[in-house]
Structures are given as C-alpha cells and as structure tokens.
C-alpha positions as CSV (number, residue, x, y, z in Angstrom):
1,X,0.0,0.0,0.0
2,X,1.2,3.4,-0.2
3,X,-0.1,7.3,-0.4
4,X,-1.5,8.3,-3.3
5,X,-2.6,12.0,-2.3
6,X,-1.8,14.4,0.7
7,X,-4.1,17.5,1.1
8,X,-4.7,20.0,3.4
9,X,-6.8,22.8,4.6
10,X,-5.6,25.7,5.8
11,X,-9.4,27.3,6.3
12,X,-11.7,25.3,7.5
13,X,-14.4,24.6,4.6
14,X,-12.5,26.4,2.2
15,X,-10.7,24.6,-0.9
16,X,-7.8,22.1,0.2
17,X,-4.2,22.3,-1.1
18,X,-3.3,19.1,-2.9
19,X,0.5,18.6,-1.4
20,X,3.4,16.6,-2.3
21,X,4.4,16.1,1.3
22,X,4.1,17.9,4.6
23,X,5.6,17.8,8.1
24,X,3.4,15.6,10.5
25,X,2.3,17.5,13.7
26,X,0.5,16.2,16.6
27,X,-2.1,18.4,15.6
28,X,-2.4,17.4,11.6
29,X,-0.4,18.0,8.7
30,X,1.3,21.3,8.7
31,X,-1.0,24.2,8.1
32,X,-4.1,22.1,8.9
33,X,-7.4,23.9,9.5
34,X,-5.1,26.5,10.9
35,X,-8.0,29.1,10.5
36,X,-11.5,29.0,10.2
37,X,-14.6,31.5,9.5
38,X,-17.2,32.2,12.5
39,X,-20.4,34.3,12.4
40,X,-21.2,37.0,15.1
41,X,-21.7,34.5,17.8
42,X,-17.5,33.8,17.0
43,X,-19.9,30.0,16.5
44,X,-18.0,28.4,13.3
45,X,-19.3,28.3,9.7
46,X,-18.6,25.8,7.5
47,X,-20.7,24.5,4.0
48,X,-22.9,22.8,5.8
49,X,-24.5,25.9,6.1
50,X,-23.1,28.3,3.6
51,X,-21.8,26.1,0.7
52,X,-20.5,28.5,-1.4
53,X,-17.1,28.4,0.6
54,X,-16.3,25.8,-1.6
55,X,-15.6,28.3,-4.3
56,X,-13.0,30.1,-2.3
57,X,-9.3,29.0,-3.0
58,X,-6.5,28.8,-0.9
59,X,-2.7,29.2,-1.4
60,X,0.1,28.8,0.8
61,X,3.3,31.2,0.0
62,X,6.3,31.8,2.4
63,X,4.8,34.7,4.0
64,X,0.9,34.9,3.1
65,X,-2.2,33.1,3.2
66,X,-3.7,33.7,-0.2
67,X,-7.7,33.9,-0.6
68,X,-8.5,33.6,-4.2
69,X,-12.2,33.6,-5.8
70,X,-13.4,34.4,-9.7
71,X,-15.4,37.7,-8.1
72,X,-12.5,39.5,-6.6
73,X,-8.9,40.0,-6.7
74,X,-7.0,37.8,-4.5
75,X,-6.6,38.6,-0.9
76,X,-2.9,38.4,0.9
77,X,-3.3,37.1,4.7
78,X,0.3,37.2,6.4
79,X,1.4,34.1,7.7
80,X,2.9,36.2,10.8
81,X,0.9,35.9,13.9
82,X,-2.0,39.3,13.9
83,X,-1.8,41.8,16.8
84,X,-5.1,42.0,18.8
85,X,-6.7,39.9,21.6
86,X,-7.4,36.6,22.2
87,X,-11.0,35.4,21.4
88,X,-13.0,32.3,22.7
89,X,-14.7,30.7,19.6
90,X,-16.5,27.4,19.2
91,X,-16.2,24.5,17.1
92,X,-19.0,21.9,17.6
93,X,-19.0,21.9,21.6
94,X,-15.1,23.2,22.2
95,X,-14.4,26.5,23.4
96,X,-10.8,27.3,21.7
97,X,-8.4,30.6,22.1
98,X,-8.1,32.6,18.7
99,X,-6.6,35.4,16.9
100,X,-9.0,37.9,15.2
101,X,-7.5,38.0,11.0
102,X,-8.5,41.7,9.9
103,X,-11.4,43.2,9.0
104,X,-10.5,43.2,5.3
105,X,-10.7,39.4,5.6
106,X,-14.4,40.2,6.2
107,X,-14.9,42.5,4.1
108,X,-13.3,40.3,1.0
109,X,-15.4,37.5,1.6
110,X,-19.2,39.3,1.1
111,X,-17.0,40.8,-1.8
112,X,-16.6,37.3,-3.2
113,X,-19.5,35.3,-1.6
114,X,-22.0,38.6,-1.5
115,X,-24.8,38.8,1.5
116,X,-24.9,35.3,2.7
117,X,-21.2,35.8,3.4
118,X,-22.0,39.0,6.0
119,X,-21.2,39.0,9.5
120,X,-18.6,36.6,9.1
121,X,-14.7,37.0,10.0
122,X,-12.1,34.9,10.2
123,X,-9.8,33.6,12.9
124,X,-6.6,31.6,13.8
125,X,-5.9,29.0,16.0
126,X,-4.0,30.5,19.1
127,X,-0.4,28.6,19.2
128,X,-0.7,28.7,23.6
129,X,-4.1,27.2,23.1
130,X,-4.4,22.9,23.2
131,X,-7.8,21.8,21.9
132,X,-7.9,17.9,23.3
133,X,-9.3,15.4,21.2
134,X,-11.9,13.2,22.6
135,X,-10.5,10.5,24.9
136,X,-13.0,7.9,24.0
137,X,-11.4,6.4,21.4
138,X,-7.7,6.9,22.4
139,X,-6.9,3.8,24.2
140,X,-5.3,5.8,27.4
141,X,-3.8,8.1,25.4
142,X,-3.9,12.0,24.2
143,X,-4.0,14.3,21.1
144,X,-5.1,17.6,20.3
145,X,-6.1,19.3,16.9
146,X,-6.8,22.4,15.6
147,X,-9.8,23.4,13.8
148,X,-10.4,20.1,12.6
149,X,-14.1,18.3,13.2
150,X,-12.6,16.1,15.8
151,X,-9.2,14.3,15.1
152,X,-5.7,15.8,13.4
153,X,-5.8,13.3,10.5
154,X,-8.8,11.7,8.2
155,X,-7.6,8.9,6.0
156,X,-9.3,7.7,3.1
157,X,-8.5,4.5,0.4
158,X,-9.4,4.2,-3.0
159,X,-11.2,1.0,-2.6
160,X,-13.2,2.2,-0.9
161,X,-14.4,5.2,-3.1
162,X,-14.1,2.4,-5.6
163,X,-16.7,0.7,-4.1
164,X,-19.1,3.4,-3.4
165,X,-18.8,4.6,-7.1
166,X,-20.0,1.0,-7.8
167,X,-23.3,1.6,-5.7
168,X,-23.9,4.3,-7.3
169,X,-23.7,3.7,-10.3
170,X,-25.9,0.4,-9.8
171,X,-28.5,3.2,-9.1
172,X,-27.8,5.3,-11.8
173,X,-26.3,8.0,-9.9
174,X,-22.9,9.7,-11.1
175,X,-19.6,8.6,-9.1
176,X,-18.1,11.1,-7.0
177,X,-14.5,12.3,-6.9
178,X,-12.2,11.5,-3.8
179,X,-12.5,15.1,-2.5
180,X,-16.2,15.1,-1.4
181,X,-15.0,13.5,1.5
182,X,-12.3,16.2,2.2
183,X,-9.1,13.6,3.2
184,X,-5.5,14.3,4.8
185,X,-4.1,11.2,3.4
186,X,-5.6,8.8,0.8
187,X,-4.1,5.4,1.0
188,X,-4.0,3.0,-2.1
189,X,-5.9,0.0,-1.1
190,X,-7.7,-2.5,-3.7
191,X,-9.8,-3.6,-0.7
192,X,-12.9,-1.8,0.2
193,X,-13.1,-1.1,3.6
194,X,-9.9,-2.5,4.6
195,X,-9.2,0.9,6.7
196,X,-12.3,0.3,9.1
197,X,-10.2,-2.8,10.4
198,X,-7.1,-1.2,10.8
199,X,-5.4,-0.4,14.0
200,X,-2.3,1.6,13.0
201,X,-0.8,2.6,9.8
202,X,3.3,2.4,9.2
203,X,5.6,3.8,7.3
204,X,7.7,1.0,5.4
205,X,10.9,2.4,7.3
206,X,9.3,3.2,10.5
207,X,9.3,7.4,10.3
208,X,5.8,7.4,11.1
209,X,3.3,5.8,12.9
210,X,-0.5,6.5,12.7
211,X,-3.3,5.3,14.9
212,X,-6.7,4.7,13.1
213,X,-9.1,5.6,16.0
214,X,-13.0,6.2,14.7
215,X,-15.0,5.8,11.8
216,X,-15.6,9.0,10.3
217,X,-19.5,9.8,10.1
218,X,-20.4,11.9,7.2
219,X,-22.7,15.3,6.5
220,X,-24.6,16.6,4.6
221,X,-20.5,18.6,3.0
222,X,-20.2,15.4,1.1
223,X,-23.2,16.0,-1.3
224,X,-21.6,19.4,-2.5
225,X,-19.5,19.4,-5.6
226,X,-16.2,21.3,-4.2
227,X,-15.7,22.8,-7.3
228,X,-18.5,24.4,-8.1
229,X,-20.4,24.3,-4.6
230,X,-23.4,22.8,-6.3
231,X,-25.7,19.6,-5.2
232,X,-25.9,17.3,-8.0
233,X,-28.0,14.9,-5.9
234,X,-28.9,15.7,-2.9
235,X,-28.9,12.6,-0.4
236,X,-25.8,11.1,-2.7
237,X,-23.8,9.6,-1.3
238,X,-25.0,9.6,2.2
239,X,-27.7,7.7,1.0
240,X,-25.7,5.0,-0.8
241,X,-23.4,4.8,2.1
242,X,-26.2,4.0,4.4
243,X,-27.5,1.5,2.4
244,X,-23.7,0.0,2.4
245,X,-23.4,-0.4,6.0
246,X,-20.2,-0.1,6.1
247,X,-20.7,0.4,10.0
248,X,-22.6,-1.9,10.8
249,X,-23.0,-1.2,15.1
250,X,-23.4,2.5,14.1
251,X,-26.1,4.4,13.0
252,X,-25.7,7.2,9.9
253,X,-23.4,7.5,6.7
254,X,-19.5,6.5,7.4
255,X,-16.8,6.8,5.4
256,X,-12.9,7.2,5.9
257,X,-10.8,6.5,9.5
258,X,-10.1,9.5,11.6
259,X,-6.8,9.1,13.3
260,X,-3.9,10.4,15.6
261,X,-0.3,10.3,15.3
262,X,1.5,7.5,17.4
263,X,5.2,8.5,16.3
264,X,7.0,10.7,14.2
265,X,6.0,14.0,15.3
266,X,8.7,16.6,12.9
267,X,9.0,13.9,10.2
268,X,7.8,14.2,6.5
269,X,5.2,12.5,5.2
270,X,5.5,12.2,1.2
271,X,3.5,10.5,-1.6
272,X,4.5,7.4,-2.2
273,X,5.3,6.9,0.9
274,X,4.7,3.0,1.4
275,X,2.7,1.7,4.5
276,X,1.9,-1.0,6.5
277,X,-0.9,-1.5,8.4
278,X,-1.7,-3.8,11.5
279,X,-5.6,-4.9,11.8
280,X,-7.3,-4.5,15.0
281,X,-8.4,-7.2,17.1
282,X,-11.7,-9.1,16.2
C-alpha cells in the first residue's frame, strides 16, 4: 500500500491544497485547519451551512495566506501571527483561544461570496491554546487538533471510493470524486473497507506511525460538488453509504478513518510513501 494523495486545509471549509508532502504535527499535517470562519456569535461556519465556501481557493506562500475567488482579486493574509486579543470561539461543543484576521478578511469574503457571506470574519488558531481530542477512542492516550471536526488526520483509500462509485452507479447515480470526502491522506488500497479494520498505519521504514481511532461519520458537505459548490443529488452519497453499511453497530453515513499520530511528530510525510498497516483485534 502506499499514499497516493496528501491535502490539506488551511481554512476550514474552504478549498484544500493538494501537497506533495508535509511535516506531521500532533495536531495534523502542517497548516491544517489553521483558520476557520465564524459568524457574530464567533460559533464556526462551514458549507454545511453556507456552501459556497467551496468556491474560495487557498494558497500557501512563504509569508501569506492567499484567498482567491473568480469575483474579486486575491486577498494576501500574512502568515505572521496578527496583533489584537485573544478570542473564545466554538467549534462543535469546544471553546478554543483565537486570533482575530482583519477586518478586510471580512470584508473580501461578502466581496466574493455577496450577502450570505455578512457578519462573518475569520480567525486563527491561538499557538498557547491545546484543543484535546476526545478521549474515548484513544486507548489511554492523548491528542489535540486544531480546527479540525474532531481528530488531526482523516484517512481515506481508494477501494473504498471504488466501491461506493460502484453503488452508485448500480442506481444510476454519477460517481463522486475523492475530494467530497475532504481527506488528509488517501491510501492506495484495492480492498474496500480494509481501513475500518485497521489499528495503526506504518511507514515502510518506521518514520511514522498512525493510529486509526474512529470511523468517520459523514454530513450533509459530502453532497456538495467542491468545485462548483453545487448539489448534484442531494442525499448522494449519504444515502448510498447508508445503504452499504459499512458500520454496521453504528447508525448514519461512514466513510474514511479518523486518526492520531503514534510516532514521528517533525517527520515528512511524502506520496509514495509505502505503508503498512496492522488490523485491529476481532
């Protein structure tokens, strides 16, 4: 087995940067969900409820964020920390520390994105700030992430979007590409489902260590076309991936392994990178 793509997302919801490698941090890959966008209530946003975020492109140079979109020109965001106080915004039920981006990120964004896009502002992950992952499913253990859903890494295979695109074309739906799903790391594997009995994932030398933790559970994001933002069909492919049952003890749409980082923290992770995995007890 081995990687096949890295991507990453420096905004939360925004368009993720396909990568050829990337340092692994405790947290995620470098950059990872480093910001995110949060309404007056400083209560995230994401395309669950404002889907044209998916139209807004993202760049990484050595000293900016860029923000790019076909409405506007492109917005610079510097990479060095802003000055201005510490806010207390929520993702799902975390409160995390954050730094206020400027005003002309706001502004920008209703420029691109028009009304629906008011009252929003965007925000970056304070570095004195740990946000703990949930300790459920971490074996005695700890992580923390940034402004990630839950966990630092989501991994994906290709049998397994192989499979689904099966389904649903049985139905006559259209298959989906990979990035519906928004992954970290997508893992050749001609096995469908193979990641959902997976206990750790390691690189062929032994730089890096992952820990497959949960089944990711998927929304209503994965029925948006992340080019174009719109909904070709819209209970596709939660729908299909219900009817899978891919988890069978759980209940909802699952699809991909979120998962922590055992060992390697500094280390690159490349595609191409070759890995073995270990399968969890039965």
């Amino acid at each position: 087995m081995q990687i096949t793509q890295l991507n990453i997302y420096p905004v939360k919801s925004l368009k993720g940067i396909s990568v050829h490698h990337s340092e692994l941090q405790e947290h995620g890959l470098a950059w990872d969900r480093r910001w995110m966008l949060v309404d007056a209530q400083q209560r995230f946003v994401t395309q669950r409820q404002l889907p044209a975020l998916a139209t807004v492109e993202v760049a990484l140079t050595d000293e900016h964020l860029v923000l790019s979109h076909p409405n506007v020109e492109p917005l610079n965001v510097p990479l060095a920390e802003p000055k201005g106080n510490l806010r207390l915004v929520s993702v799902w039920n975390d409160h995390c520390k954050a730094l206020p981006e400027s005003d002309e990120v706001s502004r920008w964004l209703v420029a691109a994105l028009g009304e629906q896009a008011q009252g929003l502002s965007m925000v970056r992950f304070a570095n004195e700030f740990t946000r703990a992952v949930e300790e459920d499913f971490l074996d005695g253990g700890s992580a923390h992430t940034y402004f990630s859903d839950g966990y630092p890494f989501l991994i994906t295979t290709t049998g397994s979007l192989d499979a689904l695109n099966q389904a649903l074309i049985a139905k006559g739906q259209a298959p989906i590409p990979m990035n519906r799903f928004r992954p970290n790391i997508v893992v050749k594997s001609d096995e469908a489902w193979a990641e959902d009995r997976w206990a750790t994932l390691t690189e062929a030398s032994g730089t890096f260590q992952l820990a497959l933790r949960k089944p990711c559970k998927r929304c209503k994001i994965t029925t948006i076309d992340q080019h174009t933002a719109a909904v070709p069909a819209p209970a596709e492919p939660l729908k299909t991936l219900i009817e899978l049952n891919t988890q069978p003890n759980q209940k909802g749409a699952h699809f991909g392994q979120n998962a922590t980082l055992l060992n390697g923290e500094g280390s690159v992770i490349r595609v191409g990178d070759r890995l073995v995995a270990v399968t969890r007890d039965a």
